[in-house]
C-alpha positions as CSV (number, residue, x, y, z in Angstrom):
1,X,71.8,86.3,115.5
2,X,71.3,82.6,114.0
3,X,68.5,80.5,115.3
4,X,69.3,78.4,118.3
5,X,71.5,81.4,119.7
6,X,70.2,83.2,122.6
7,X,71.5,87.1,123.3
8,X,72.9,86.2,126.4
9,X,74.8,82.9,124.6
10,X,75.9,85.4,121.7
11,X,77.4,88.6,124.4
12,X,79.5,86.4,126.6
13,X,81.0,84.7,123.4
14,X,81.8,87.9,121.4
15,X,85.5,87.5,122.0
16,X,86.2,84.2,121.7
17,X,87.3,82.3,118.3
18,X,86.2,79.7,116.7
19,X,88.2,76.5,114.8
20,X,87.6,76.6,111.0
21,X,90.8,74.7,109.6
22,X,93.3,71.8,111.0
23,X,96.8,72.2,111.0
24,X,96.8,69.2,107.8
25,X,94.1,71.7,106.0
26,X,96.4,74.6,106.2
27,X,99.9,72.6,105.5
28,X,98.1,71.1,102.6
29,X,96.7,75.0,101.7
30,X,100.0,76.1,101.7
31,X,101.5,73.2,99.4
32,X,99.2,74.2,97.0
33,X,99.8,78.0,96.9
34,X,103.7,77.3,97.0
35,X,103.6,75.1,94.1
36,X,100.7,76.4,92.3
37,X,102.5,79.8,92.2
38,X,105.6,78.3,90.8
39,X,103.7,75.8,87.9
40,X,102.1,79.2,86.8
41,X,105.1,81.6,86.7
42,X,107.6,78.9,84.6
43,X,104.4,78.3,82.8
44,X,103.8,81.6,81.4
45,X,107.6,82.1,81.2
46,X,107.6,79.3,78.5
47,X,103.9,80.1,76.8
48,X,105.3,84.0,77.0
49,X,109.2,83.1,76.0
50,X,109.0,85.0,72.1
51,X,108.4,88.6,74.4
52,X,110.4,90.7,76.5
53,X,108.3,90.0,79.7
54,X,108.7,86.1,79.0
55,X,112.4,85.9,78.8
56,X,112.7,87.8,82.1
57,X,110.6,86.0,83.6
58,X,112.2,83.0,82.7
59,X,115.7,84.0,84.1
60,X,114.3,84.7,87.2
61,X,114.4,80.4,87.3
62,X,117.5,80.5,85.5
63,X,116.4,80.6,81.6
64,X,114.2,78.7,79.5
65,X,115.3,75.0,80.1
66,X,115.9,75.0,83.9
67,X,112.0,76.2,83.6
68,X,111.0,74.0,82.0
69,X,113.2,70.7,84.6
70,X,111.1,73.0,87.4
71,X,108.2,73.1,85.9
72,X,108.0,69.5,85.5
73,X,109.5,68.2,88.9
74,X,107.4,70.9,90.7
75,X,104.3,68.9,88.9
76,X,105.0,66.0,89.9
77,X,105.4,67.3,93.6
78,X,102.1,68.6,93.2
79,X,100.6,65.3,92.0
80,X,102.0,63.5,95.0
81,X,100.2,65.9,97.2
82,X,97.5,65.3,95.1
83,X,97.3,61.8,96.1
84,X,98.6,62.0,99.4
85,X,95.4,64.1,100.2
86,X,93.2,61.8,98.7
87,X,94.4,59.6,100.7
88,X,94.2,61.4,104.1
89,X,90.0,62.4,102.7
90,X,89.5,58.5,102.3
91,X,90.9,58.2,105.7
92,X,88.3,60.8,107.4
93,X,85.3,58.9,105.9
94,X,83.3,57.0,108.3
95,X,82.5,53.9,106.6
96,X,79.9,52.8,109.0
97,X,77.8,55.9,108.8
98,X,78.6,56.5,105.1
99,X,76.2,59.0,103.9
100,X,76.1,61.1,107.0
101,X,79.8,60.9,106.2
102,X,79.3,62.0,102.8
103,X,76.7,64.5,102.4
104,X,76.3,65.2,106.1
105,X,77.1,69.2,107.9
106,X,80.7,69.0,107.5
107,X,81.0,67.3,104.4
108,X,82.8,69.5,101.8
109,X,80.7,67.2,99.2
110,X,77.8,69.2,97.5
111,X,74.2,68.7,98.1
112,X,70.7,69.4,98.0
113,X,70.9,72.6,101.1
114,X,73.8,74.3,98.4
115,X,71.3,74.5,95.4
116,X,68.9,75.7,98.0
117,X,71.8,78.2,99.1
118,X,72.0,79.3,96.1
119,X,68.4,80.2,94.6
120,X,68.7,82.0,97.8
121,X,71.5,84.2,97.2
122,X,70.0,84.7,93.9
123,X,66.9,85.9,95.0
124,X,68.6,87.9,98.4
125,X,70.6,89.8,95.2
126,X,67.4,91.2,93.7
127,X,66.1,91.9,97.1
128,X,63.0,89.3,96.9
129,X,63.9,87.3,100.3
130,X,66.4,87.0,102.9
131,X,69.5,85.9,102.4
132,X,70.7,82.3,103.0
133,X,71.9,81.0,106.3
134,X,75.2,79.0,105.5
135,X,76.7,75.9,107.8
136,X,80.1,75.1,107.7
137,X,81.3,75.4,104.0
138,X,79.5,77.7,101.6
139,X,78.5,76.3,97.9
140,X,81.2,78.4,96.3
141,X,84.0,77.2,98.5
142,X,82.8,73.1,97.9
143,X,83.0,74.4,94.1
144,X,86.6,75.7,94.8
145,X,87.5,72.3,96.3
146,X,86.3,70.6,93.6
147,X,87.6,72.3,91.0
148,X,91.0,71.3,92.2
149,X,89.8,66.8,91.2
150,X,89.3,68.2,87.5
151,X,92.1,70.5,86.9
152,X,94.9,68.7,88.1
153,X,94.3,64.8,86.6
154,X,93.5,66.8,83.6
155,X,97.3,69.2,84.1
156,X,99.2,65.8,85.4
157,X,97.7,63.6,82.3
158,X,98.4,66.2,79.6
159,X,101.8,67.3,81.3
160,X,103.0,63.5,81.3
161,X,101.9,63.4,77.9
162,X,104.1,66.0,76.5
163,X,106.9,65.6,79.2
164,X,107.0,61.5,77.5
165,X,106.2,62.4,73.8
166,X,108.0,59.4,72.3
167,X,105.7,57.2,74.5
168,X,102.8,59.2,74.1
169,X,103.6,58.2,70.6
170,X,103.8,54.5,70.6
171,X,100.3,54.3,72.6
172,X,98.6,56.8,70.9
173,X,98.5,59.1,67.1
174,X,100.5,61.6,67.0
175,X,98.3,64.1,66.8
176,X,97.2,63.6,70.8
177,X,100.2,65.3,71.2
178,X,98.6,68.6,70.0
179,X,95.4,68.2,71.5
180,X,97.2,67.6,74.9
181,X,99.4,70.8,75.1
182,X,95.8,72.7,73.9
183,X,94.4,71.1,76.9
184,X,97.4,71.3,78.9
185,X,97.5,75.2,78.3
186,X,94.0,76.1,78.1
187,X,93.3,74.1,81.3
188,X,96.6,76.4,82.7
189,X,94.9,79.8,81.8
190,X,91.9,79.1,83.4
191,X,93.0,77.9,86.3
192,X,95.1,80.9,86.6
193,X,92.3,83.3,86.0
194,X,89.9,81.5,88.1
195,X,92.1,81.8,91.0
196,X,93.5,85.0,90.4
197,X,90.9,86.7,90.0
198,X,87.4,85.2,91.2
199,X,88.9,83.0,94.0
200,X,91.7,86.2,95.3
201,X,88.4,88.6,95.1
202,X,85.8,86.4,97.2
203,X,89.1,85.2,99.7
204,X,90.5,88.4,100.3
205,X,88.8,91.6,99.1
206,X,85.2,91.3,99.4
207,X,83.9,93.8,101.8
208,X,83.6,90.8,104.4
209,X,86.8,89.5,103.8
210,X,89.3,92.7,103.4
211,X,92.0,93.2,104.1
212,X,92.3,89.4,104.4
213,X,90.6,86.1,105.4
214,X,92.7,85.2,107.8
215,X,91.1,82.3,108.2
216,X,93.3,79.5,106.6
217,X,96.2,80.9,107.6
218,X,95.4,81.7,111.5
219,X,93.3,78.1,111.4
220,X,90.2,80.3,112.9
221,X,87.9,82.7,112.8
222,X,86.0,85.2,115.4
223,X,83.3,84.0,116.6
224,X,81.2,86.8,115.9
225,X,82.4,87.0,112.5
226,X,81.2,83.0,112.2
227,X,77.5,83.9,113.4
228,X,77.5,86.7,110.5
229,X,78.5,84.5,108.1
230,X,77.6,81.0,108.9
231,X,75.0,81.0,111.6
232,X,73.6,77.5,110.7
233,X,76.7,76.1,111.6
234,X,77.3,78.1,114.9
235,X,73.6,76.9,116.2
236,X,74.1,73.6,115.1
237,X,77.6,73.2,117.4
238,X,75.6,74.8,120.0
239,X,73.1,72.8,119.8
240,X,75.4,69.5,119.8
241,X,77.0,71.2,122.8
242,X,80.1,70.7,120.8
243,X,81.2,75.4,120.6
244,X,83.5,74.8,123.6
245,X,85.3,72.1,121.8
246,X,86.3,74.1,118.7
247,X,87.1,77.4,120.6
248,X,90.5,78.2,119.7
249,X,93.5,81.0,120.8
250,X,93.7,84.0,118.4
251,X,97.4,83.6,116.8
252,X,100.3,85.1,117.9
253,X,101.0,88.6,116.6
254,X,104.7,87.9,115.0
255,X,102.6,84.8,113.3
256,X,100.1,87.8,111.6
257,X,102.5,89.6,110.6
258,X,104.1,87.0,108.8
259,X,101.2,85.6,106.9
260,X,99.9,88.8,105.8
261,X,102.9,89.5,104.6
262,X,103.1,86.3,102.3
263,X,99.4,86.6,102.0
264,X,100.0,89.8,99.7
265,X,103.0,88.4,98.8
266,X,101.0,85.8,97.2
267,X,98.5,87.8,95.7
268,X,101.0,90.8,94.1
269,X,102.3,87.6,91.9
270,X,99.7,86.4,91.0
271,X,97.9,89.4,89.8
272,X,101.5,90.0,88.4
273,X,101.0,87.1,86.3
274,X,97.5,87.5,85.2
275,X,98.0,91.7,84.3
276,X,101.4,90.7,82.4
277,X,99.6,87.7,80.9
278,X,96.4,89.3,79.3
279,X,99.1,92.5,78.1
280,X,101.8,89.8,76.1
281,X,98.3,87.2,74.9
282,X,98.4,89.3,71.4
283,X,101.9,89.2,71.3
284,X,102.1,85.1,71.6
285,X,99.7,84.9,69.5
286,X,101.2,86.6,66.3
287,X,104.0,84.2,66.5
């Protein structure tokens, strides 16, 4: 039980939930799945298009060229919601207490504590100390976040580059062209990896996840599952009397059922895409 949490405190709120995620977190969750899925699938349809598995793949969205017009409206779809949430962040900030803003609890901007997190997790692995107590967001999911204000400028400056070559041209040599679709690609792969393997694996099928994290979808988690894993950020709400205000209703069963179902739906492509990928990478490259 974390520190500020008295037995009594912690039996009569067993059953109850706690909020995790606004509705805007999740729509904007969602977005990015949806079209995250679809940039990778008529991506490697067009990287894998010289093998059997890439030509399928392609007709699924209609052969090679109607790929490629949704691969590059579905970017620029993603790039709106790109800005769009950049927006709503600057909107959150609280200008007049700016670094509690910033690097305070809540914030999803690293600091000092997630260093400190992590020596400890290294040091809980080889069973030399106890393991760290986390607040709100853990180190690897600010990582996650961030990841997201690298990859994408870097996919939506590349992408424009190649989608405008004749442009590209008259600012710049020629021979940006290649190095943008080596970037462009290379940035692709490893975002696709990352997430389908390391992100899917700590989401959804760690022993304290599986079968699912429910959490993004549902909007919040048990409360007894938030004082196993983030029991700094339970005692600090009860401390700032502010539990009762993030208590939440567990979601409907029909509303379960429906994003498990897309929650493996999800996952089955994209492991789908990353089995098939690493099979057909010899193949792509002999041409």
């Amino acid at each position: 039980m974390s520190k500020g949490m008295t037995p009594k405190m912690g039996n009569a709120m067993t059953n109850t939930r706690i909020n995790r995620f606004s509705a805007v977190d999740r729509v904007s969750h969602l977005f990015l799945v949806l079209t995250f899925l679809i940039q990778s699938a008529t991506g490697f349809s067009r990287l894998f298009f010289t093998t059997s598995w890439g030509k399928q793949l392609g007709n699924v969205f209609g052969g090679y060229e109607t790929s490629l017009i949704i691969h590059k409206w579905v970017g620029v779809f993603m790039m709106i919601g790109f800005v769009i949430h950049t927006i709503y962040l600057l909107t959150r900030v609280q200008w007049r207490n700016l670094p509690q803003s910033i690097f305070g609890p809540d914030s999803l901007v690293p600091n000092f504590n997630d260093a400190r997190h992590l020596w400890q997790r290294f040091r809980w692995f080889f069973g030399l100390g106890p393991p760290p107590e986390f607040d709100r967001w853990t180190y690897w999911e600010k990582f996650d976040y961030w990841a997201v204000y690298w990859g994408l400028p870097l996919l939506a400056v590349t992408g424009l580059m190649i989608m405008y070559p004749l442009v590209t041209s008259r600012l710049l040599p020629g021979w940006s062209l290649n190095i943008a679709l080596l970037l462009h690609r290379a940035e692709a792969v490893l975002a696709t990896s990352y997430i389908f393997i390391i992100h899917f694996f700590i989401g959804h099928v760690r022993p304290a996840s599986f079968p699912m994290n429910e959490a993004m979808f549902a909007g919040s988690i048990p409360l007894e599952e938030a004082l196993e894993e983030r029991p700094a950020w339970v005692a600090r709400l009860s401390q700032e009397g502010k539990l009762e205000l993030v208590n939440s209703k567990p979601p409907a069963l029909w509303y379960r059922v429906v994003y498990f179902v897309f929650g493996y739906a999800a996952l089955a492509c994209g492991v789908y895409l990353l089995i098939n990928g690493i099979i057909y990478s010899g193949a792509v490259r002999l041409h």
